[in-house]
C-alpha positions as CSV (number, residue, x, y, z in Angstrom):
1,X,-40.7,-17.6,-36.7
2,X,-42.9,-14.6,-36.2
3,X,-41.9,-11.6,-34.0
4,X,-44.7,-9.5,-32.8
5,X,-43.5,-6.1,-31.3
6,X,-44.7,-6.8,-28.1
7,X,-42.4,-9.7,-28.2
8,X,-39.4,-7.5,-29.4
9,X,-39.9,-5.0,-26.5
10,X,-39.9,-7.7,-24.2
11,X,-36.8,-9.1,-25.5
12,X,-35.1,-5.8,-25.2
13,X,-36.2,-5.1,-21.9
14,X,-35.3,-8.5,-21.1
15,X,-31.7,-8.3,-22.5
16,X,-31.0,-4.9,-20.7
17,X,-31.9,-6.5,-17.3
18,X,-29.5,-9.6,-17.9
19,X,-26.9,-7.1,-19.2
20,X,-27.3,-4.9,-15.7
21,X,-28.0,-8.0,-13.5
22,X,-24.6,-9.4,-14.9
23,X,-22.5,-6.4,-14.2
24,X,-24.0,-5.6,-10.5
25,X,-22.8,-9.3,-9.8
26,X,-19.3,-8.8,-10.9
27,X,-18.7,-5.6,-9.0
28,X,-20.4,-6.9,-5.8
29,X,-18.4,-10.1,-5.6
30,X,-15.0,-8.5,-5.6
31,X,-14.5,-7.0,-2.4
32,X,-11.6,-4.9,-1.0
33,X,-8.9,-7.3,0.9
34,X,-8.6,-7.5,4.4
35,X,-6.8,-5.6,6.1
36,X,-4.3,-7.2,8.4
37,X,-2.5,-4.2,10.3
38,X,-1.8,-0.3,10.4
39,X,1.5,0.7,9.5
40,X,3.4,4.4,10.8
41,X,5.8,5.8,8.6
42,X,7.9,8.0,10.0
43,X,8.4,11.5,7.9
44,X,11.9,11.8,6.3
45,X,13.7,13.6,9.0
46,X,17.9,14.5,9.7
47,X,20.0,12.2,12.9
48,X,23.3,12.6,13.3
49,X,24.7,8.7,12.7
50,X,28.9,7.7,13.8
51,X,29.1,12.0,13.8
52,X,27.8,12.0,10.4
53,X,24.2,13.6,8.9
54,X,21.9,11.6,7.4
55,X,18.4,10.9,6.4
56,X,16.1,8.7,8.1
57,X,12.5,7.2,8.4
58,X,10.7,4.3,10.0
59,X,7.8,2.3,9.1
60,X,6.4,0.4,12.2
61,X,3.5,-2.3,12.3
62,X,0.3,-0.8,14.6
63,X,-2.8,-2.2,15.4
64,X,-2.8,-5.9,14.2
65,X,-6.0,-7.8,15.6
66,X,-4.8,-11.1,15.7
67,X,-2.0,-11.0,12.7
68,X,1.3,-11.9,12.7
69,X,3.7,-9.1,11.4
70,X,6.0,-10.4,9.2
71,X,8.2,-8.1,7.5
72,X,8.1,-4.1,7.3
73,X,10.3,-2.2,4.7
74,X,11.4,1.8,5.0
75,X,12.7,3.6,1.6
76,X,14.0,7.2,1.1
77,X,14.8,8.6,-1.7
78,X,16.2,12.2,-2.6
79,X,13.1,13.4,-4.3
80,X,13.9,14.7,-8.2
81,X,16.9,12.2,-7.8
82,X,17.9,10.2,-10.7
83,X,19.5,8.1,-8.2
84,X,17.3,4.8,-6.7
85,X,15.6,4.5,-3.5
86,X,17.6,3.7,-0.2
87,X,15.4,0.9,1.9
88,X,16.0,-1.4,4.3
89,X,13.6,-4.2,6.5
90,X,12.7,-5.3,9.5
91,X,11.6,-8.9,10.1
92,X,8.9,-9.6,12.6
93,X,7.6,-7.1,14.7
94,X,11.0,-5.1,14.2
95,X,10.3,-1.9,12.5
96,X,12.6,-0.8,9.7
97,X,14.8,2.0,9.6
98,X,16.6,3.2,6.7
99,X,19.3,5.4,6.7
100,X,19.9,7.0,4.0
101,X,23.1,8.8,2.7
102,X,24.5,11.7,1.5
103,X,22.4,14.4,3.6
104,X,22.2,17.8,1.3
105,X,20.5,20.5,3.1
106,X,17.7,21.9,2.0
107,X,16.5,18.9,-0.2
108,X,13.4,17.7,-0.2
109,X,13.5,13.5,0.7
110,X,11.0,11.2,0.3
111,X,9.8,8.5,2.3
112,X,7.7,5.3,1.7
113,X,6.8,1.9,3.5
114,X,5.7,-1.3,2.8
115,X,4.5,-4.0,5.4
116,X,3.1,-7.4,5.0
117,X,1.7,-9.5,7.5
118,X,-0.8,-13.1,7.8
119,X,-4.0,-13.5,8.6
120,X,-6.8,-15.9,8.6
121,X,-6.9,-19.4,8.6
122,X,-5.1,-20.7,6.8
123,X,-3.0,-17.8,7.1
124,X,-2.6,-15.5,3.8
125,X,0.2,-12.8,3.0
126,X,-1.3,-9.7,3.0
127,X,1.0,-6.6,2.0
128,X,0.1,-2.8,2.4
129,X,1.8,0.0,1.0
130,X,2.2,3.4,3.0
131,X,2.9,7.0,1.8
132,X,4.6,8.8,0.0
133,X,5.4,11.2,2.8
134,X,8.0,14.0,2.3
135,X,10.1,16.7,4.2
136,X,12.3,19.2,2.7
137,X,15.8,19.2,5.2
């Protein structure tokens, strides 16, 4: 087969535009998930629980346009702590609270949330993570 250079230049060209053509489709036909609701975490902050001090923060479900909240989870953990994370969850609409145990003054805690709810039809799980948010007590 003979290649003239016009021919080669064409190919190139060609080839780069596939290449770019190929790549612009792959980026544009992932787009970000839904969001089904807002979620408010609470910052880490000291109540007094059975006469005792402890750490506590809340993650509630806000602003769901037509999804059904189904679980919300609250952790805190004593930041620089080799210990793990304290959570607990609220099903439903419930938001969690977690308490979390031993208070030490003038510690920084931190707090993070998690919430998943369904949306669409046929409904799908969708799960959002929220914070880190932290407080030194």
């Amino acid at each position: 087969m003979i290649y003239y250079p016009g021919m080669m230049r064409s190919l190139a060209v060609l080839a780069v535009a596939l290449t770019f053509a190929a790549t612009t489709g792959v980026a544009n036909a992932e787009p970000s998930p839904p969001k089904a609701c807002s979620y408010v975490l609470s910052p880490p902050h000291v109540v007094q629980l059975s006469g005792t001090n402890v750490v506590t923060a809340t993650l509630s479900a806000a602003g769901c346009d037509q999804s059904t909240v189904t679980q919300t989870v609250a952790c805190v953990q004593l930041q620089g702590s080799d210990g793990h994370e304290q959570c607990d969850q609220g099903e439903g609409i419930i938001p969690a609270q977690i308490y979390y145990q031993p208070y030490r003054a003038g510690a920084t805690y931190v707090a993070t949330g998690r919430g998943c709810a369904v949306k669409g039809n046929p409904p799908q799980p969708i799960c959002e993570t929220t914070g880190p948010v932290t407080a030194t007590l």
